[in-house]
LUMKOLTI-101022 format. One line per 5 residues: number of its first residue (from 1); their letters; for each residue x, y, z of C-alpha. Coordinates in pm, 1 decimal. Layout:
BEGIN
NUM	A	X/Y/Z ~ ...
//
This chain:
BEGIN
1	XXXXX	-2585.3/7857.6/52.1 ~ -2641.1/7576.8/256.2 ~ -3014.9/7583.7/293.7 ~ -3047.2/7714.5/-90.8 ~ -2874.7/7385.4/-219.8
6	XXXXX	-3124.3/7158.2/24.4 ~ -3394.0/7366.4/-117.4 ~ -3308.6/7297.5/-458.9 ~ -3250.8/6951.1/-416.4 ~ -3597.4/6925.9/-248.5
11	XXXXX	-3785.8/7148.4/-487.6 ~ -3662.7/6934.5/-733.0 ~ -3604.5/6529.4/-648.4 ~ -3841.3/6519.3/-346.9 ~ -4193.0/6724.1/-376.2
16	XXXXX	-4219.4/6612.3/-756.1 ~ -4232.6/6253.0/-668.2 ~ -4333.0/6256.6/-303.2 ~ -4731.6/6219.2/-373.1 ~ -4678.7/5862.9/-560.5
21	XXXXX	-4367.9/5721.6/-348.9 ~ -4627.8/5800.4/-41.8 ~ -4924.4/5615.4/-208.3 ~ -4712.1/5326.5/-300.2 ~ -4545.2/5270.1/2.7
26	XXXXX	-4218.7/5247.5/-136.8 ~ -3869.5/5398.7/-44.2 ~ -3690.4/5544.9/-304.3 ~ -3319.6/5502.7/-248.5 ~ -3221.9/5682.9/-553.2
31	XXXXX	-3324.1/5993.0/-323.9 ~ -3149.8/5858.4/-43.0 ~ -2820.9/5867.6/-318.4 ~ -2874.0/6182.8/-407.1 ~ -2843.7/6324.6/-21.2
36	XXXXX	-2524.3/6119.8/40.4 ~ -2386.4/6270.9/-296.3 ~ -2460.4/6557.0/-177.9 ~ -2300.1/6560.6/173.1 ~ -2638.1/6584.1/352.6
41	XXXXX	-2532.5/6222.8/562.8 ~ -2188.4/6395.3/693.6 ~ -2319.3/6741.6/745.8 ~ -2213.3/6768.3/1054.5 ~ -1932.3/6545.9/1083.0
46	XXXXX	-1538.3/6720.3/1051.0 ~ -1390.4/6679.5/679.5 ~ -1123.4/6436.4/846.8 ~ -1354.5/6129.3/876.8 ~ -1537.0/6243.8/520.4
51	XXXXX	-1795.4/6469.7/649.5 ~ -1887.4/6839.7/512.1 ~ -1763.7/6973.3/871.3 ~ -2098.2/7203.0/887.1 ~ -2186.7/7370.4/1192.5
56	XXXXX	-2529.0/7276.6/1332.4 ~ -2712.6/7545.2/1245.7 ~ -2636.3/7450.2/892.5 ~ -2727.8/7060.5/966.0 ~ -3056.2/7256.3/1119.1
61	XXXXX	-3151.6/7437.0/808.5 ~ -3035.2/7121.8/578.3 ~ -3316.4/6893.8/827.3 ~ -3628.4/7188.6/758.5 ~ -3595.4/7162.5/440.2
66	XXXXX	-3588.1/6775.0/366.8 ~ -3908.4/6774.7/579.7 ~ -4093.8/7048.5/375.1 ~ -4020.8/6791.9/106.3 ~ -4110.5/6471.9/324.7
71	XXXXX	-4093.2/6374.4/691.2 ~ -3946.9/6012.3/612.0 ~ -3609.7/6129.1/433.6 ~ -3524.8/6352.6/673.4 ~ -3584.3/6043.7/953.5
76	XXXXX	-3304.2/5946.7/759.4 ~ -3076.4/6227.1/894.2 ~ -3211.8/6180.7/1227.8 ~ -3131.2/5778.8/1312.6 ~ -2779.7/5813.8/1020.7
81	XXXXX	-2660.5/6131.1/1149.7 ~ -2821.6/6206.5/1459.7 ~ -2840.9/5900.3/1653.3 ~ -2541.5/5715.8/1488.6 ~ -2286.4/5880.8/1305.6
86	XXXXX	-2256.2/6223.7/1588.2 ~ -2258.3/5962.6/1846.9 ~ -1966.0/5750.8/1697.3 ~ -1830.0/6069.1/1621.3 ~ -1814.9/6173.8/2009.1
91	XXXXX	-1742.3/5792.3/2183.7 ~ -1594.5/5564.1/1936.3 ~ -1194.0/5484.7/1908.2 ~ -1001.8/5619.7/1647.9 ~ -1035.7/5254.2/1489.6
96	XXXXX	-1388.9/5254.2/1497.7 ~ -1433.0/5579.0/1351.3 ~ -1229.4/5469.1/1056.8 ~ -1392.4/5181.3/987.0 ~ -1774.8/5291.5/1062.7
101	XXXXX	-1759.3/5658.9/1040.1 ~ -1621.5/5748.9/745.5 ~ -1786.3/5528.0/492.7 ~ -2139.4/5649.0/673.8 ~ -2006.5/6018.2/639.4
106	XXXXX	-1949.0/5993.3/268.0 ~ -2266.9/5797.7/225.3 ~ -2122.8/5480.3/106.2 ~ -2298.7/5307.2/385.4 ~ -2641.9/5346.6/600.4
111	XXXXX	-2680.4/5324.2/955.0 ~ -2958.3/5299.7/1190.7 ~ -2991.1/5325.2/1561.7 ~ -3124.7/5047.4/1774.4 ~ -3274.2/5129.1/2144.9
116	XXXXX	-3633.0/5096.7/2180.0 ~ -3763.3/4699.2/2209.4 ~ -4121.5/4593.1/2240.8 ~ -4119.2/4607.6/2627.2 ~ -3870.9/4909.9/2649.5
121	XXXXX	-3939.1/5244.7/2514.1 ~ -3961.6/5549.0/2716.8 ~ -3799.6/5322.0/3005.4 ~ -3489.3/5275.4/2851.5 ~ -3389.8/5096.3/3198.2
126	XXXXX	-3559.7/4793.0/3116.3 ~ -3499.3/4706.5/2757.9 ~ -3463.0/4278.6/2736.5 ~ -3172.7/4197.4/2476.5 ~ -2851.6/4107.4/2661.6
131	XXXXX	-2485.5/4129.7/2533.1 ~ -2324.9/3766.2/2746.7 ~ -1908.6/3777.9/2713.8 ~ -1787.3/3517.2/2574.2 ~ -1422.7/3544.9/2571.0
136	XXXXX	-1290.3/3868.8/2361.2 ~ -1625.0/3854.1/2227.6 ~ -2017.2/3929.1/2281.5 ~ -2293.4/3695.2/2231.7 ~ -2611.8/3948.0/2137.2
141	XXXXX	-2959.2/3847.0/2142.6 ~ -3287.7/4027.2/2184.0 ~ -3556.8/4221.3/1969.3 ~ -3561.6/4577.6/1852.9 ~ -3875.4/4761.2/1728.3
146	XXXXX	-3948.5/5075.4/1573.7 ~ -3622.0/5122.6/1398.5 ~ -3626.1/5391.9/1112.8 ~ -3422.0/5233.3/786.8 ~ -3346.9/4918.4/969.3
151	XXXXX	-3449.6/4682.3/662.2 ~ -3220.8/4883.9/475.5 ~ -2910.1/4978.7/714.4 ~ -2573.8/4809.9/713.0 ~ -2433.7/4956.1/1034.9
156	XXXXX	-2627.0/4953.4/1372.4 ~ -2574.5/5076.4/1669.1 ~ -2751.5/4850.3/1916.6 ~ -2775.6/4852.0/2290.3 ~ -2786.3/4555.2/2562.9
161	XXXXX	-2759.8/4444.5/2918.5 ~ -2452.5/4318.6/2989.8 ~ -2578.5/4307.6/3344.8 ~ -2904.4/4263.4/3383.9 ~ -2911.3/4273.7/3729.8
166	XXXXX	-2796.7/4616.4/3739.2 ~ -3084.9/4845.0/3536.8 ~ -2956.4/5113.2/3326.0 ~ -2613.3/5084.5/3482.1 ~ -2580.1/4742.2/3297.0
171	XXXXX	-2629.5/4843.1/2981.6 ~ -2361.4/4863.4/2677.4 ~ -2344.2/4961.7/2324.1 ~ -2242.6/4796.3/2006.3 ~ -2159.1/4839.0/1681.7
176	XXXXX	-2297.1/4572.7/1441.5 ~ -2256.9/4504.9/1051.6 ~ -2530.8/4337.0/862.2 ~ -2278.2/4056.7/733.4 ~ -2264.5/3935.8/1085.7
181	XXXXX	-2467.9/3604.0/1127.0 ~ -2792.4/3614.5/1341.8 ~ -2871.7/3939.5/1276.3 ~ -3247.9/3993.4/1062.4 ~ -3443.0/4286.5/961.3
186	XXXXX	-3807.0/4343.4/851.0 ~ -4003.8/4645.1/760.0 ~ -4340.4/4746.6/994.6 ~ -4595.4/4733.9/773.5 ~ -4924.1/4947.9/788.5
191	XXXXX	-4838.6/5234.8/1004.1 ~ -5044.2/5563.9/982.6 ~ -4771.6/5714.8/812.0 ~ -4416.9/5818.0/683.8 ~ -4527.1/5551.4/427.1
196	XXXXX	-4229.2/5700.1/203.5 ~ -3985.7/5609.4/439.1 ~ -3821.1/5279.8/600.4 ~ -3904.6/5157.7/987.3 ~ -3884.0/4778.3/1077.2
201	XXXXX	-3778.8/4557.6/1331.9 ~ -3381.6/4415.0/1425.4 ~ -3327.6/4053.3/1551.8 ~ -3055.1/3935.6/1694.5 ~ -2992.9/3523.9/1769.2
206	XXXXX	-2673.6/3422.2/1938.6 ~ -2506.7/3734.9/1706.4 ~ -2127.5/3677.1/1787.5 ~ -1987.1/4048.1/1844.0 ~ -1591.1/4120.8/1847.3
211	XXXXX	-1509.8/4334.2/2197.7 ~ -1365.1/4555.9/1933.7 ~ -1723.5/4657.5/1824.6 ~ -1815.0/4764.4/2151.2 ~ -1904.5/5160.4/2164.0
216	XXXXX	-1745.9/5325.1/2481.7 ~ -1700.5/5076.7/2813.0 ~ -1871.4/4809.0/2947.2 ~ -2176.9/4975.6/3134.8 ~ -2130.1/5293.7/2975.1
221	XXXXX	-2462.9/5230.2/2691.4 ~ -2727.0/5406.2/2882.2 ~ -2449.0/5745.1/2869.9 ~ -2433.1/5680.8/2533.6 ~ -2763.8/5643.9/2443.5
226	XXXXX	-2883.5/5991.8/2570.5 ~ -2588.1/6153.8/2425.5 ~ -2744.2/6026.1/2102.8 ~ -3096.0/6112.0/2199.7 ~ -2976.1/6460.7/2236.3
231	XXXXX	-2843.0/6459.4/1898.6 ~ -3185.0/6322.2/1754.3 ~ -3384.0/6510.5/1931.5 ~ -3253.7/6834.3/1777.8 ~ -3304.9/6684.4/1432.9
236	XXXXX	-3656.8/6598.6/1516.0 ~ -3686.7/6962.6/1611.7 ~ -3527.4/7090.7/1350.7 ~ -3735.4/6888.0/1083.4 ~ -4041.4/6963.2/1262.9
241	XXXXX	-3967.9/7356.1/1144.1 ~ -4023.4/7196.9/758.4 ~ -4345.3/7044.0/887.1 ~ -4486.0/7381.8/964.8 ~ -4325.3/7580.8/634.4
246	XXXXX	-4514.4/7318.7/426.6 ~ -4858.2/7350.1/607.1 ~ -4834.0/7725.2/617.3 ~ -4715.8/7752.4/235.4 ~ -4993.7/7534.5/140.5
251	XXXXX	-5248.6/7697.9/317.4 ~ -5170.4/8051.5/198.8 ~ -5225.7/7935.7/-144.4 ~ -5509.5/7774.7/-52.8 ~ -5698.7/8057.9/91.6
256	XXXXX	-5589.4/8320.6/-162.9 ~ -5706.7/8062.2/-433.8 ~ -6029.8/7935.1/-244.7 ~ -6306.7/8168.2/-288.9 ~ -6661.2/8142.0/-39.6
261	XXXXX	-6945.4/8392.3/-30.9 ~ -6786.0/8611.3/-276.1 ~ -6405.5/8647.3/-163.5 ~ -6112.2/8443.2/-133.5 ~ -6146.2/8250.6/224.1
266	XXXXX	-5822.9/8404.7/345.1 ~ -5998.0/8703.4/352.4 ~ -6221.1/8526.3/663.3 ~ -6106.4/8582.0/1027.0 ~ -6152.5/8212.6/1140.1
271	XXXXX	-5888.9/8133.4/818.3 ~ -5639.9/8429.5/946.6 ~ -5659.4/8317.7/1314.3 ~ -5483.1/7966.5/1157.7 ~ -5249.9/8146.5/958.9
276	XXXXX	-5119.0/8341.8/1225.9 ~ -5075.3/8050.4/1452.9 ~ -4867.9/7866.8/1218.0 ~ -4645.2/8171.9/1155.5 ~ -4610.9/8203.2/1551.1
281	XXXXX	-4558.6/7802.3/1566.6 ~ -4273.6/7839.0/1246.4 ~ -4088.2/8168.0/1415.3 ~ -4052.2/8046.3/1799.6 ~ -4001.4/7680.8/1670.5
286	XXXXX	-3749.0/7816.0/1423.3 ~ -3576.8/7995.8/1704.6 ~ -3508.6/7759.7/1952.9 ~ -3396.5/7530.6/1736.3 ~ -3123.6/7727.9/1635.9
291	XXXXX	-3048.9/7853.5/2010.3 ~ -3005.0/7453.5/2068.3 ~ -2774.4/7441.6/1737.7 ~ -2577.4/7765.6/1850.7 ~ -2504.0/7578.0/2213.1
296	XXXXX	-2398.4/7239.8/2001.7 ~ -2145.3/7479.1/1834.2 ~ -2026.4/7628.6/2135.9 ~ -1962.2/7298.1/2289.2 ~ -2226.2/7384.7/2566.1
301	XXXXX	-2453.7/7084.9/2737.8 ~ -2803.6/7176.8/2580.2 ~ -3023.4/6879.0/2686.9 ~ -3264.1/7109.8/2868.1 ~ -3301.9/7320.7/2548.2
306	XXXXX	-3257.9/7038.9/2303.4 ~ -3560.0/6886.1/2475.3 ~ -3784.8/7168.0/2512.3 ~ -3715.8/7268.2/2125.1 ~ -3828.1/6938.7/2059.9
311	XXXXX	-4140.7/6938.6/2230.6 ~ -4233.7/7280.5/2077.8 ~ -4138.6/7222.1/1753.7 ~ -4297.9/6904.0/1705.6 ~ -4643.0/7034.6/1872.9
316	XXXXX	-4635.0/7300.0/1660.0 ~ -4600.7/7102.8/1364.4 ~ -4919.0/6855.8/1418.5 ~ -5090.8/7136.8/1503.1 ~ -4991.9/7378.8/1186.6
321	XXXXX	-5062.2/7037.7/990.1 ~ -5399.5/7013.7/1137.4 ~ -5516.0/7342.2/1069.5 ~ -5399.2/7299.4/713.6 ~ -5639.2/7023.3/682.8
326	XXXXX	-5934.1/7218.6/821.1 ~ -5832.1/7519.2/571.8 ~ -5820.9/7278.9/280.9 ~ -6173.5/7105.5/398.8 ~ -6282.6/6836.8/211.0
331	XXXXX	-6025.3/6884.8/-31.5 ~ -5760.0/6834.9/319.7 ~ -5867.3/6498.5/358.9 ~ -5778.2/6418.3/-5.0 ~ -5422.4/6283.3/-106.0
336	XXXXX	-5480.0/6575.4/-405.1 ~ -5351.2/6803.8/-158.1 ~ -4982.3/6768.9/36.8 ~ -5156.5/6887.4/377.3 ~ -5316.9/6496.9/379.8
341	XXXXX	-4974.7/6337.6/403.5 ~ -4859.3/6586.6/633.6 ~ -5084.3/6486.0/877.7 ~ -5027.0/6168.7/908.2 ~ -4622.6/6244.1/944.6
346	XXXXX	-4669.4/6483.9/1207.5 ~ -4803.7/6271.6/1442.0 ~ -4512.4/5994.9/1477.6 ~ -4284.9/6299.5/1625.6 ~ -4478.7/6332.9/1906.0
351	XXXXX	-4433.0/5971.3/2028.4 ~ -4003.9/5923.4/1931.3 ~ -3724.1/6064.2/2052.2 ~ -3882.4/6143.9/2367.5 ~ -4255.5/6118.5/2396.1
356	XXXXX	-4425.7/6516.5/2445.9 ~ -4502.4/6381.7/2823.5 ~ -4161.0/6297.9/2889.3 ~ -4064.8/6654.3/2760.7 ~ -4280.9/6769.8/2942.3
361	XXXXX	-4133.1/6559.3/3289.8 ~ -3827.2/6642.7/3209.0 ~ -3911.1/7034.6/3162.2 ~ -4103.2/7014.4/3480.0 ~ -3869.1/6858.4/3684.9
366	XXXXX	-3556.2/7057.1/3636.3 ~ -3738.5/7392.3/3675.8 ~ -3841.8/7226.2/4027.4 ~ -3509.4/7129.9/4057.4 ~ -3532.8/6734.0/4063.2
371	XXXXX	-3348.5/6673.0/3822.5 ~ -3039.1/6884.8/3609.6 ~ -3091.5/6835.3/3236.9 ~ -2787.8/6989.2/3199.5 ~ -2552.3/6866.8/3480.8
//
């Protein structure tokens, strides 16, 4: 019932209007409503802070299908849900939940997740904005880059050094509203894609931050922020499984429509070699997703296969997305078809929430036994 209402709501608010708002460049926020109206930006979140109280095999399902529609709404559920809201959910004080959680659970608000900096991405370790006490309060400066829905946020969940002396160990996390003064957004413009969606930049000059708003202790950010990356990660993944649905779908009707030399070009082995690599790619992606979800549900620490379903399922989806392209031909590298656009989204996957080679590290290492993804 779950995935039938996303479905619906895709099939009919999202793929209808997707082709222009991409060409245009612009965000359409009505769409974003009509997810928080529907309880898409709580799914996973309990009923007591104003979520739907889904399990995350549900809040799986709900992610595949906003990305058949479009990878840049379903970014949305990734930085509001994912990276914010389930982390707030997990370390924030009762206070904090009431006052940040629940208005993001019902949608009434928008919040983004602030990490990676122009100097700082994959090492988090040495990100440059620092979080000086000042009394009961914070004084927060520094840049933040890359940051899906920033322009348009009004929480954020920001991290700094409050010790810069002492690497990841000296970082904190924050919770910051868009009233507070200091704080600027502004889109990234020209990027190869997601043009539907919202990314920008977060600035932060002498931003005067209650102790109140701080997430979890003093020193306690860099914990926090791969809780949350766990939590993204499997929405990544999970979108990444709509990536593939819409390439294959649009390829089958492709090829049984296409006819060369005489016969529709499904009919060709090259063309069937594609298809069945997609189908593979969907089916194992599909799967590990939901053996990630099923561990989230048991309560069971699933960074090892939150990681590796990320890496798979996002590989899988440039590469069903490329093939779809090559079965299309010409007509593939035209924004007449959908496989165009899903090109382009497919590739910004591969570089957040964990670059494929540091999946591919972090796989590597713990079968080695260097490191415990899950200890």
């Amino acid at each position: 019932m779950v995935q039938a209402t996303a479905a619906h709501f895709v099939d009919r608010e999202i793929i209808p209007r997707i082709a222009e708002l991409d060409r245009s460049h612009t965000l359409d926020l009505g769409i974003v409503r009509g997810m928080a109206e529907r309880g898409m930006l709580g799914a996973a979140i309990p009923e007591e802070y104003g979520g739907q109280g889904l399990d995350f095999v549900s809040t799986a399902l709900i992610c595949e299908e906003i990305e058949r529609g479009d990878g840049g709404f379903r970014t949305l559920l990734s930085v509001h849900l994912g990276l914010n809201s389930l982390t707030l959910l997990r370390f924030g004080e009762e206070e904090q939940k009431r006052r940040y959680l629940v208005p993001q659970a019902r949608g009434e608000k928008i919040a983004c997740f602030g990490l990676t900096e122009p100097g700082a991405g994959s090492d988090v370790a040495s990100l440059a904005s620092t979080a000086r006490r000042d009394g009961r309060r914070y004084i927060l400066n520094g840049q933040k880059t890359w940051i899906s829905y920033a322009n348009v946020a009004d929480h954020f969940l920001v991290f700094a050094k409050t010790d810069p002396q002492a690497g990841h160990r000296g970082i904190s996390a924050f919770l910051l509203d868009r009233s507070m003064p200091g704080i600027e957004t502004r889109d990234i413009e020209h990027k190869l894609g997601v043009w539907a969606g919202s990314t920008g930049e977060i600035f932060m000059t002498d931003v005067e931050v209650p102790e109140e708003n701080r997430l979890g202790r003093e020193g306690e950010g860099f914990k926090i922020a791969m809780y949350a990356l766990d939590m993204g990660r499997f929405t990544v993944a999970a979108g990444a499984v709509g990536t593939i649905r819409a390439a294959l779908d649009a390829s089958v009707k492709y090829a049984n429509q296409r006819t060369a030399f005489g016969k529709p070009i499904g009919k060709y082995q090259f063309i069937q070699e594609m298809i069945a690599e997609m189908v593979r790619g969907l089916e194992t992606s599909r799967l590990l997703v939901w053996y990630a979800a099923w561990l989230k549900d048991q309560g069971v620490r699933n960074t090892r296969e939150t990681s590796l379903a990320k890496w798979h399922a996002t590989e899988c989806a440039f590469r069903a997305a490329d093939m779809a392209v090559q079965i299309h031909g010409a007509y593939g590298y035209s924004a007449e078809y959908p496989v165009e656009r899903l090109f382009r989204n497919a590739r910004a996957p591969l570089l957040y929430e964990g670059t494929t080679e540091i999946h591919k590290m972090l796989q590597a290492e713990h079968a080695l036994g260097y490191r415990r993804l899950n200890g």
